[in-house]
C-alpha positions as CSV (number, residue, x, y, z in Angstrom):
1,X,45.7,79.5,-124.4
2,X,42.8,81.6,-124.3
3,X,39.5,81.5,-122.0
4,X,37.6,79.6,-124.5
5,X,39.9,76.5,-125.5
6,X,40.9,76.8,-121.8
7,X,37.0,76.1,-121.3
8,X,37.1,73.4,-123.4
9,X,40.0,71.5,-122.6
10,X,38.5,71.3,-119.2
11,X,35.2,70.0,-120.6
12,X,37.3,67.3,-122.2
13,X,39.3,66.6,-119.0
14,X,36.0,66.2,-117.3
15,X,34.6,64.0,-119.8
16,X,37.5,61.4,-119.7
17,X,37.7,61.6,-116.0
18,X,33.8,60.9,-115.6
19,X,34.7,58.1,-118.3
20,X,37.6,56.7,-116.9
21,X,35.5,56.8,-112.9
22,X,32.5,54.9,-114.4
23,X,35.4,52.0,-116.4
24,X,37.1,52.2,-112.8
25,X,34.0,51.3,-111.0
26,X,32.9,48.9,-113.4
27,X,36.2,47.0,-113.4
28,X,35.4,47.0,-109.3
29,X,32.1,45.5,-109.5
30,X,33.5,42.5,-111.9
31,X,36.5,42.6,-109.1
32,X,34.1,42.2,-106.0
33,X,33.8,38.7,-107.2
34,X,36.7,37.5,-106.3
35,X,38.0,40.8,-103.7
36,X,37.1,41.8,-100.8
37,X,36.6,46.0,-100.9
38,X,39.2,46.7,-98.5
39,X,41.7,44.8,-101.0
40,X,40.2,46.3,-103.7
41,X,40.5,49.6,-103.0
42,X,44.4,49.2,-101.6
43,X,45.4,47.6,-105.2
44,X,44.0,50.1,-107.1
45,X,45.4,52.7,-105.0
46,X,49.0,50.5,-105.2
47,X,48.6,50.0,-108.8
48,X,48.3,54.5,-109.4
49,X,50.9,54.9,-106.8
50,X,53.1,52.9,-108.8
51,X,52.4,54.3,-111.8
52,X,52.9,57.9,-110.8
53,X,55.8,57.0,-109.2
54,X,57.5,55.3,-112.6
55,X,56.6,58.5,-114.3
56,X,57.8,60.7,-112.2
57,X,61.3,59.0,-112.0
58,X,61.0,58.9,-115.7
59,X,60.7,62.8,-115.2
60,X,63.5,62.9,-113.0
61,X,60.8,65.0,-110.3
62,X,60.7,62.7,-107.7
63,X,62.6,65.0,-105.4
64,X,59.9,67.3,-105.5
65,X,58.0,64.7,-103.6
66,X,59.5,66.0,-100.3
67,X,59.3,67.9,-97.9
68,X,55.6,67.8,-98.0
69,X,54.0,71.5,-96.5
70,X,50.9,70.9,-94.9
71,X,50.8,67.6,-94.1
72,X,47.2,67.4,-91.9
73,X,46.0,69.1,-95.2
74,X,46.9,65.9,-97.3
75,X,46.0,63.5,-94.7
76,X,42.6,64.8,-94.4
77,X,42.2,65.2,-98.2
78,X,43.4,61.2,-98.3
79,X,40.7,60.2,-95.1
80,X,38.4,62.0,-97.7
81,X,39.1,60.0,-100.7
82,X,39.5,57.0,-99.0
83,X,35.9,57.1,-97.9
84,X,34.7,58.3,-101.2
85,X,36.1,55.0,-102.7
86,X,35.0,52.4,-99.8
87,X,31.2,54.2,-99.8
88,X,31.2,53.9,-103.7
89,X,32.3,50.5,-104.0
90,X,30.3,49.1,-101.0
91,X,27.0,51.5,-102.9
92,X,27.7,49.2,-106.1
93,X,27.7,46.2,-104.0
94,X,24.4,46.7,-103.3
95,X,23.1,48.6,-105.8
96,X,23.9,49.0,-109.5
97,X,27.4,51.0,-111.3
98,X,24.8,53.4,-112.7
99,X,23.6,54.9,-109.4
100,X,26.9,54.8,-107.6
101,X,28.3,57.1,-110.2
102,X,25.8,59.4,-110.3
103,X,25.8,59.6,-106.6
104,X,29.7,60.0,-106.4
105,X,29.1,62.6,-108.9
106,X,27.0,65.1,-106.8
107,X,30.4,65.7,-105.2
108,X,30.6,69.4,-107.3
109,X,27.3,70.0,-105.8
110,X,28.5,69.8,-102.7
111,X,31.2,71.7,-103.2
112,X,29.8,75.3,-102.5
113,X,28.2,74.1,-99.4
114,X,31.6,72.6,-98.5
115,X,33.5,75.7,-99.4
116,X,31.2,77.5,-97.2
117,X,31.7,75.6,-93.8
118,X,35.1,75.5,-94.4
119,X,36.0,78.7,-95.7
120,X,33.2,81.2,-95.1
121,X,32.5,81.7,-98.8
122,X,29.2,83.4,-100.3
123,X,26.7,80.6,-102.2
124,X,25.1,83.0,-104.5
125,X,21.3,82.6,-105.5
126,X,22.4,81.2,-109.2
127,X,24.2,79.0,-107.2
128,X,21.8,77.4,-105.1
129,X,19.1,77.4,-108.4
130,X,21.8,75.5,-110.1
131,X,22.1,72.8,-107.1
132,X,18.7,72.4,-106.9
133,X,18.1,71.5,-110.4
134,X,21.0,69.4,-110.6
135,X,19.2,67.4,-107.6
136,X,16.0,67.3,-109.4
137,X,18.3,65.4,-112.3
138,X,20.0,63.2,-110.2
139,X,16.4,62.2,-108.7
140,X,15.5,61.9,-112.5
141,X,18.1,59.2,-113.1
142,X,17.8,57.5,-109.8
143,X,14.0,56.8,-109.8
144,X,13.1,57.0,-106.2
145,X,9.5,55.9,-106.9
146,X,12.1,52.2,-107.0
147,X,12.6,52.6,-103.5
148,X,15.9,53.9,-103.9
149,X,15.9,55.6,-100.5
150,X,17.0,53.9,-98.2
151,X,20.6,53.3,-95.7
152,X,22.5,52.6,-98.6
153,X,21.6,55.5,-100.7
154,X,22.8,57.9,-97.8
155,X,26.2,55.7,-98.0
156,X,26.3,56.3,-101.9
157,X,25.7,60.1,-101.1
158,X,28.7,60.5,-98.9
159,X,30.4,59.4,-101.5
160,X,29.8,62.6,-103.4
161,X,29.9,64.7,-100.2
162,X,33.6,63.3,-99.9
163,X,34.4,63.6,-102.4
164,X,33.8,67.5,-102.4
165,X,35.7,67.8,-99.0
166,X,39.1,66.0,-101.0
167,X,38.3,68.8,-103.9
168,X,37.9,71.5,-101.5
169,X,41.1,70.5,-99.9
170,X,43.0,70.3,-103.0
């Protein structure tokens, strides 16, 4: 696979996972009738679990499960993703799906900031041009002028900001 299809498949994969976050979160709001979060968020974590699980013994690759290296690095990267989900789904609880995706979705913006406090590297100029006019786009679609600054928009943030430390960890 060259560069190019190698570019593309990824803008694919990104695509359907976008897709498939926004049809998760919107099965989550119509679940938060009748859910607590907490239980929410532990089924649909149970429900992957087991699927992963099915199709790795499918595989026959379960063994490769164990013995896991760096075990504070997973746990870290889980207490990141954990509070990605709980801050998105308690965002859409008071908000709306649209803006708790886009805020979960700054997460890659975060990233080089991330990557620097953590591992020293260099955020080049492009770099911080790009982050700023991705910001200005992510004011676009929220409409602050709707008061949309306020506790709970720094709660929907963090979602995107932990989501870049469970990427980073990866």
């Amino acid at each position: 696979m060259d560069k190019k299809e190698s570019f593309e498949l990824g803008i694919v994969f990104m695509i359907i996972s976008a897709t498939a976050l926004a049809f998760t979160g919107f099965l989550g709001q119509l679940g938060m009738k009748d859910f607590y979060i907490p239980a929410m968020i532990f089924w649909r974590f149970i429900a992957a679990f087991i699927l992963y699980g099915v199709y790795l013994a499918i595989r026959r690759e379960l063994k490769h499960l164990w013995p896991v290296r760096h075990l504070w690095i997973h746990l870290a990267r889980a207490f990141f993703i954990l509070t990605a989900q709980y801050t998105f789904y308690y965002y859409i609880q008071k908000t709306n799906l649209l803006n708790a995706v886009v805020l979960l979705n700054t997460g890659p913006l975060f990233i080089p900031l991330v990557e620097w406090g953590l591992l020293r590297n260099k955020i080049g100029k492009s770099t911080w041009i790009s982050i700023g006019v991705a910001f200005v786009g992510v004011l676009c679609v929220l409409q602050p002028h709707t008061g949309i600054f306020s506790y709970s928009s720094f709660i929907g943030l963090s979602a995107g900001v932990c989501q870049a430390f469970s990427q980073v960890l990866l």
